[in-house]
N, C-alpha and C positions, 0 to 999 in steps of 0.2 A: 821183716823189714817193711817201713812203709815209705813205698816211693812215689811222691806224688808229677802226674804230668801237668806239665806247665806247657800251656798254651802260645805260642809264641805268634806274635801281632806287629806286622810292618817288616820293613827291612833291616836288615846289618848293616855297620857303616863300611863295612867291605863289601860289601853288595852295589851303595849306592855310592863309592868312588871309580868302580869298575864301571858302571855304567857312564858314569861322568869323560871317564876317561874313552871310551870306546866314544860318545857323542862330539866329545872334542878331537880326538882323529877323523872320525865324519867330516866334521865343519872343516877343519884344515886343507880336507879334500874338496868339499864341495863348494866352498867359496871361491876360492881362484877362479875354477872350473865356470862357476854361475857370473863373474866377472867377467872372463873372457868371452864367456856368451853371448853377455849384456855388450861386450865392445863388438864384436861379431855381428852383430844384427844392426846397431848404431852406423858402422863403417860400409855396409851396405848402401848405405845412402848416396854417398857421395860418387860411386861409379854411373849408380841408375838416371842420376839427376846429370853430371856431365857428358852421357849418351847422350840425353837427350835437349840438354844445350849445344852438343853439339851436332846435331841434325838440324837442328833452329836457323842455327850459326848457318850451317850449307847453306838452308833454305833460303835466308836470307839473301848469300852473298849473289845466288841464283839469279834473284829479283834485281839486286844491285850491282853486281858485278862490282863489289867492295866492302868490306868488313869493318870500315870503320862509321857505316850507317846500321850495322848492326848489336847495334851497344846496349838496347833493350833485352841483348837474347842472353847477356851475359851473367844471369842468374836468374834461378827456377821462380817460377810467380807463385809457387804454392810448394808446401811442402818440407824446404828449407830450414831442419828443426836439427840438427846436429853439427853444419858446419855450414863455413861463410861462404862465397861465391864470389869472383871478380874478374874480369879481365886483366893482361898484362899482353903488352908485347901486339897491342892491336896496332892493325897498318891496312892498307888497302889489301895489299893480299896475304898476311897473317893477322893468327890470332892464338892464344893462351889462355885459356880457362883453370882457373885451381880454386880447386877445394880444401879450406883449411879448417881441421876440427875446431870446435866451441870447447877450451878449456872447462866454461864452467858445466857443462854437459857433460865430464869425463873425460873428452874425444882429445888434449891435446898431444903431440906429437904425429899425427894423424895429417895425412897432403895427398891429393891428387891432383892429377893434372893431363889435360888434353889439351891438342894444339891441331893447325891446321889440317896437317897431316896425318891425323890420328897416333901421333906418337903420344903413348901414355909413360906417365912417371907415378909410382906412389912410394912413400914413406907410412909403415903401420905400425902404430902405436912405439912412435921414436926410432924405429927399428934404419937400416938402411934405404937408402934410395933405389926402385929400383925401376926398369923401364917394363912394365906393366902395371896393372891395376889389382893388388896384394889387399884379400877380403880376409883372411884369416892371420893368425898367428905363425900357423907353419910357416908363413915367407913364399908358398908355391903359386905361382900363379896361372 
């Protein structure tokens, strides 16, 4: 009998659908994951930047003894790259600061908020309202 060996060169198509499919379980897993990150790191912004508007805000009312000569302090002079900034609810002795994410940045559903009293509120990524400042998914703050 003559049996000759044949050299076999490259992959099976069963070979390279198993692989396809193991990559796309990966991706299913690792894109959410890498999304959530991406919002995670974005929503960071807006707690760091409202600290320290409002210390600004104190600072000023210090000098003034009134908040509604404080109206420059009411968004970040730099920095400001995921969500908008504004006062509401200013008066001589209140004041309301929120943070609303930049739809076209990803960020909308996304609100923070501080006031004179350091009562904070946030809303993450459409999630409920709640009275602190919510940096993650889990909702924990």
């Amino acid at each position: 009998m003559n049996v000759r060996k044949i050299n076999q060169k490259g992959f099976t198509l069963l070979e390279l659908m198993i692989v396809v499919a193991i990559v796309g379980i990966l991706a299913s897993i690792a894109i959410p994951a890498y999304q959530d990150y991406v919002k995670k790191g974005k929503a960071a912004e807006a707690p760091g930047a409202l600290a320290d508007l409002r210390v600004k805000m104190e600072q000023c009312f210090q000098d003034n003894r009134d908040y509604t000569a404080c109206a420059a302090f009411c968004a970040p002079t730099s920095g400001a790259v995921n969500f908008a900034y504004k006062c509401t609810d200013q008066t001589a002795t209140t004041y309301k600061i929120e943070a609303t994410g930049d739809s076209a940045k990803g960020m909308s559903g996304f609100s923070y908020t501080v006031d004179q009293d350091n009562a904070k509120t946030s809303s993450y990524d459409g999630g409920t309202t709640v009275n602190c400042w919510v940096t993650s998914k889990s909702g924990s703050c």
